[in-house]
N, C-alpha and C positions, 0 to 999 in steps of 0.2 A: 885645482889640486886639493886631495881632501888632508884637513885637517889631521894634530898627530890623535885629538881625541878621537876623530872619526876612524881611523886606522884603529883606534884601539878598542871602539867597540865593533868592528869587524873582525878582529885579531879575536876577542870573548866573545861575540857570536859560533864564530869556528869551535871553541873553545867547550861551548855548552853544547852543541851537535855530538861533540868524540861520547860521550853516554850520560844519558837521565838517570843512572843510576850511580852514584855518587857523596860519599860522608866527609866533612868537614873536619878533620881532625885537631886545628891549627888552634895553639893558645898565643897568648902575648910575650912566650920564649920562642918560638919554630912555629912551622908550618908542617902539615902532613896531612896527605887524603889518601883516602880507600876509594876503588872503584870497579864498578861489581857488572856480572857477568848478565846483560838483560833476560838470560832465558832460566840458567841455572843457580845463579846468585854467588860462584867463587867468585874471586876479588883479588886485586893486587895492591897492595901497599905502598905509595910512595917511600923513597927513604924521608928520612929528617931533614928537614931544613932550620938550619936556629935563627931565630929574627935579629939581623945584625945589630940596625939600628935598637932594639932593645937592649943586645947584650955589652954594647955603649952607656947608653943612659946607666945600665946597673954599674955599671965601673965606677963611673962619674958619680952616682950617686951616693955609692960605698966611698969613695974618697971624702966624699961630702958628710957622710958622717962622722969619718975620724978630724975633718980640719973646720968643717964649718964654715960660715961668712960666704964669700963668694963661690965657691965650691958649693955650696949646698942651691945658691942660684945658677950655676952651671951643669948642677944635675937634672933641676926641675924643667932649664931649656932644652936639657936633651929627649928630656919624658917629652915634651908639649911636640918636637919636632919629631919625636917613634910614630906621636900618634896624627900628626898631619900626614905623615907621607906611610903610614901603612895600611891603609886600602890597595895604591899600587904596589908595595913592598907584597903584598898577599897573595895579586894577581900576576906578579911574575914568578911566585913561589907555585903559585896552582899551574901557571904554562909550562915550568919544568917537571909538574908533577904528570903534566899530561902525557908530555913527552916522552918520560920514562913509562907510563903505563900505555903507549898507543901501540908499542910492538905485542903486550900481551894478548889485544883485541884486535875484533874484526868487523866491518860493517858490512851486512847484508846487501846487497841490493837492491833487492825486490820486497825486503821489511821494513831497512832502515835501522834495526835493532844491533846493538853492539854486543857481541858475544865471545867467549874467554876463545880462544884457538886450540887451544889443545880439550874439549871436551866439546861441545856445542858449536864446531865450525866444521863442515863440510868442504876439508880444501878440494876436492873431484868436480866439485858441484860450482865453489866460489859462494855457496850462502850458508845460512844456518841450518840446523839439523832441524827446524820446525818447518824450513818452506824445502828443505830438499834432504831428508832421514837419509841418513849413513847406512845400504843395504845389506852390510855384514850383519850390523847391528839390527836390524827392522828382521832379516830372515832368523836370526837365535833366537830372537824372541819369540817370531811366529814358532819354531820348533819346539820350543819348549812352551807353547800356550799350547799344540796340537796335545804333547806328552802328556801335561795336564791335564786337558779333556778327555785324552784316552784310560788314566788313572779311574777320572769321575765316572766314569763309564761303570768301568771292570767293578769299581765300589759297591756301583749300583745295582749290582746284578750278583753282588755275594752278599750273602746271608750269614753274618757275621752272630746271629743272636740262636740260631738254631740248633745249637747245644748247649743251651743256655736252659736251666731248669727253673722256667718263670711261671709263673700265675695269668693262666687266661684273664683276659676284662680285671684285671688287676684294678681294684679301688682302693682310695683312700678314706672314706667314708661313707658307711650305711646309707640307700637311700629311701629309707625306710626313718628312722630314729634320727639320721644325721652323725651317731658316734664314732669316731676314730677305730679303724680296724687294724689287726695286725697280720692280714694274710687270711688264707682259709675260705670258705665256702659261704659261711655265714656268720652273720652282727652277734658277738658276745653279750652284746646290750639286749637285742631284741631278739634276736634269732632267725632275724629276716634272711632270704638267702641275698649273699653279696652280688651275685651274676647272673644275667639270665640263664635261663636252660637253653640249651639246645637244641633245635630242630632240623628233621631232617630235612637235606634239600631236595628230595625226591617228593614226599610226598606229604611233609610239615608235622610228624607225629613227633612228639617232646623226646628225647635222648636220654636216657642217664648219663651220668658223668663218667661211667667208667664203658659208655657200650662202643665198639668200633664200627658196629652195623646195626642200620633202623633196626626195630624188632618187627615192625610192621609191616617195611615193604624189602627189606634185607640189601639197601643202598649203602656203602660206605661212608663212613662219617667222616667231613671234611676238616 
């Protein structure tokens, strides 16, 4: 017949299984834990638990300082026994904590992962929403990923700049001198021209800047 310790480290094996994700809230007044959602990270709260045995001792110890003498050695027995018996005072506070946050979660299956039920549990399915997506949710999204591709599309293929009164080969500096330019054809510094010329794509005769057609072989200028 096993032992009450060994019952009690099977009771806290069980205990550490319900989720690896888990904050220790608890001071030397109560007890309280947070415990969090393994996929998404919402959390539920225990309530408060106050450590009784402590809230003893401080009685006793406030008595102890209005009267003194014996009272103040029946305060310090009660601090020395808070703190012999709370490690299990902790661990029965953490298994009511369990208990009250074991309806929030769920355990997977097929992961093992504890996750919040109301956002990251698949009740259709019985697992989580990473080993078995929620197809309402999996198909909106693919809808509106197609929308947005069809967006990127349509972007792609408008010419949003071509009423726009810009500067060919636009530069920011001469490459010629190197000097800072402010628009225009040619270096204020040197007088280099800013861009190359032109050529036609018919037959490679230089363009002026203002012609729409070679003059050489009468191609359109692109």
């Amino acid at each position: 017949m096993p032992t009450n310790s060994q019952q009690w480290g099977v009771f806290m094996s069980d205990l550490i299984r319900f989720t690896r994700n888990h904050s220790d809230l608890s001071t030397d007044k109560g007890y309280q834990f947070d415990f969090f959602c393994d996929i998404c990270g919402n959390g539920y709260r225990s309530p408060y638990q106050a450590n009784v045995a402590n809230t003893v001792g401080e009685v006793v110890r406030g008595a102890a300082t209005l009267f003194g003498g014996l009272l103040g050695r029946v305060g310090h027995a009660a601090y020395d026994m808070q703190r012999a018996v709370g490690g299990k005072a902790h661990d029965d506070a953490f298994r009511k904590a369990v208990d009250a946050a074991r309806p929030h979660f769920r355990q997977c299956s097929r992961c093992g992962k504890w996750v919040c039920s109301e956002v990251c549990w698949n009740e259709d399915r019985g697992m989580c929403v990473e080993c078995a997506p929620k197809l309402n949710q999996e198909l909106a999204a693919a809808q509106q990923e197609a929308q947005l591709e069809q967006m990127r599309e349509r972007v792609k293929k408008t010419d949003y700049a071509k009423d726009l009164n810009v500067v060919d080969h636009a530069v920011a500096r001469c490459p010629k001198c190197g000097a800072e330019t402010e628009g225009g054809k040619f270096c204020l510094e040197c007088g280099a021209r800013l861009k190359p010329e032109a050529e036609c794509p018919r037959c490679g005769s230089k363009l002026p800047d203002r012609a729409k057609f070679c003059l050489e072989c009468g191609a359109p200028r692109e």
